[in-house]
C-alpha positions as CSV (number, residue, x, y, z in Angstrom):
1,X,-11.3,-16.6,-13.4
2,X,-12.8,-15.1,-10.1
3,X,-10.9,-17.6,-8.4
4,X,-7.2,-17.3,-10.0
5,X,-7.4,-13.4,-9.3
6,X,-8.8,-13.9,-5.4
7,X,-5.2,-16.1,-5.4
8,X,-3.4,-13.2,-6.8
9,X,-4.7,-10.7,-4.8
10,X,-3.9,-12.9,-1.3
11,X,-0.3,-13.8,-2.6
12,X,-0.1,-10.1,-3.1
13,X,-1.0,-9.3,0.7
14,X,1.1,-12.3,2.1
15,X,4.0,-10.7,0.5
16,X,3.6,-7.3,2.3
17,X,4.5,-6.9,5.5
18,X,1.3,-7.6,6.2
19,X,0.8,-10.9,7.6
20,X,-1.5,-13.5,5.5
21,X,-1.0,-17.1,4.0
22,X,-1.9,-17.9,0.7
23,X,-0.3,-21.2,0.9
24,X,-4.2,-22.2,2.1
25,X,-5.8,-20.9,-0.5
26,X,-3.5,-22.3,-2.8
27,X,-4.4,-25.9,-1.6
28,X,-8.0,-24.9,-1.1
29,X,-7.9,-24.1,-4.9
30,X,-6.3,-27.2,-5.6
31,X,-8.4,-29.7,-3.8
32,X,-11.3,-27.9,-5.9
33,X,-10.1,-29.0,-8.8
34,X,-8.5,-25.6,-10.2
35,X,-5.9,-25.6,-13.0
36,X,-2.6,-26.2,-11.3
37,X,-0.4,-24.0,-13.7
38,X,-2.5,-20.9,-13.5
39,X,-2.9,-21.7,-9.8
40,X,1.1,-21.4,-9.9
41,X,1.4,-18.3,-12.4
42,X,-1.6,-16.1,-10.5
43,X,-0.1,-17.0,-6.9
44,X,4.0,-16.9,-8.2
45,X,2.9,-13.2,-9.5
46,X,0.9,-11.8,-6.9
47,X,2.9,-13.0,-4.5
48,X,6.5,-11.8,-6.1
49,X,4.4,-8.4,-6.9
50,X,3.6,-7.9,-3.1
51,X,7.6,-8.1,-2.3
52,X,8.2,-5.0,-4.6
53,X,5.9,-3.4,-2.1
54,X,8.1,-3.9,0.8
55,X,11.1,-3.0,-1.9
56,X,9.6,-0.1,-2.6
57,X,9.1,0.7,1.0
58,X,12.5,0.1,2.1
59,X,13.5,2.4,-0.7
60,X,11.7,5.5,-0.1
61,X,10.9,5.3,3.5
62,X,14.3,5.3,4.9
63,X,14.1,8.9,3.9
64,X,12.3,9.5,7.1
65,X,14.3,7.7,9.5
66,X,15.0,10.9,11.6
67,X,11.3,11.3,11.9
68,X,9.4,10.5,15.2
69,X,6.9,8.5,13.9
70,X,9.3,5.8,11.6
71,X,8.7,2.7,12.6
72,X,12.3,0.9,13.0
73,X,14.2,1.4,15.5
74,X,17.8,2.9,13.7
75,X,20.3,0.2,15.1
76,X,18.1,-2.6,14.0
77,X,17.8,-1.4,10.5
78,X,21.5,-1.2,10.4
79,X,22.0,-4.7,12.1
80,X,20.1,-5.7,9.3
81,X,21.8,-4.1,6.5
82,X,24.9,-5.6,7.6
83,X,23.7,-9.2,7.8
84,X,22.7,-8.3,4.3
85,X,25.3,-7.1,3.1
86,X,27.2,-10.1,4.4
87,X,25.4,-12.5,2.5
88,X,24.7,-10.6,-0.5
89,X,21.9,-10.2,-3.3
90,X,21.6,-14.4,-3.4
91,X,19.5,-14.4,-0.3
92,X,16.8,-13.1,-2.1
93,X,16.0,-16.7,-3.0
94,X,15.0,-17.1,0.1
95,X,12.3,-14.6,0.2
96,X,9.8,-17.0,0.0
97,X,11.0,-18.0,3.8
98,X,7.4,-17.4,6.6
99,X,10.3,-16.0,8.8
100,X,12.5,-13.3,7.8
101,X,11.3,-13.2,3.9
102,X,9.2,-10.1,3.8
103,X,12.4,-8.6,5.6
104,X,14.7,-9.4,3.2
105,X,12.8,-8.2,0.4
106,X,12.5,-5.0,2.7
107,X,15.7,-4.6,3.6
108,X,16.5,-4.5,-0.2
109,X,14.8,-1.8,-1.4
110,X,17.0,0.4,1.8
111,X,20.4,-1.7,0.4
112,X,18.7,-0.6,-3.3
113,X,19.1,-3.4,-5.0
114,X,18.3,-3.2,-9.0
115,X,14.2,-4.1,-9.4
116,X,15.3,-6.6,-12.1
117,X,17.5,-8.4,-10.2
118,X,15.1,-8.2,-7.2
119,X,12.1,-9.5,-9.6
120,X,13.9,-12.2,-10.7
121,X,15.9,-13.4,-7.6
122,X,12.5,-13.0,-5.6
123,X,10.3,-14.4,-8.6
124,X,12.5,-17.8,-8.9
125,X,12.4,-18.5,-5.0
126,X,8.9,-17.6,-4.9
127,X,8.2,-19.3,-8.0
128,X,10.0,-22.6,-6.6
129,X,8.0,-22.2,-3.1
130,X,4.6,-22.6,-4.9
131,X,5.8,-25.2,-6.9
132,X,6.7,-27.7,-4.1
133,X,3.2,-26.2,-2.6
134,X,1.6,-27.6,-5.7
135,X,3.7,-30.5,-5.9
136,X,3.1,-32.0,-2.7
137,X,-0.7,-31.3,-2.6
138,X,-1.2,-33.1,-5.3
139,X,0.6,-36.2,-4.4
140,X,-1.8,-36.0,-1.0
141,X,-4.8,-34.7,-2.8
């Protein structure tokens, strides 16, 4: 069980805005001989967990956007919220993107999109990423 909860807690970091890849430990895993669909569950969790953290970031630190020490540069945050805006809550199924995801799922919690829509939009694309993950590993494995 060691193993399916050192998945979790990687999908949970590659999620942040922290950068890490759990994609290789999810093949790793695989190749080992690990059950696929708690391979799936533990990294689809973690890994949809980890984007509430950037949701939860864009939600409460734009409070402090005045502030010296924020990190974004105004004008880009707003650049963003417009391309957002433009395309709506349905690019949150494409959170699970290496470029760009763990912005959107940041860039949510400022446009303060509902958590339940946010779990589930971000859930089902990161669900489906790991899925394919598995899918095609084990057609090579």
């Amino acid at each position: 069980m060691t193993a399916y909860w050192g998945l979790f807690g990687v999908s949970f970091l590659a999620a942040t805005l922290i950068p890490f890849y759990s994609e290789v430990a999810l093949v790793g895993l695989l190749a080992n001989g690990y059950d696929p669909w708690l391979l799936w569950l533990f990294a689809s969790t973690g890994n949809t967990l980890g984007a509430v953290v950037n949701w939860l970031l864009g939600r409460y630190l734009l409070h402090f956007e005045n502030s010296r020490w924020f990190p974004f540069k105004i004008s880009t945050l707003h650049r963003y919220q417009r391309w957002y805006q433009h395309f709506g809550v349905w690019s949150l199924l494409l959170s699970w993107l290496p470029a760009g995801g763990d912005a959107l799922t940041f860039i949510a919690g400022i446009m303060k999109v509902r958590l339940g829509i946010f779990l589930i939009l971000v859930g089902v694309g990161k669900g489906l990423r790991y899925a394919l993950i598995i899918a095609l590993s084990e057609q090579i494995l």
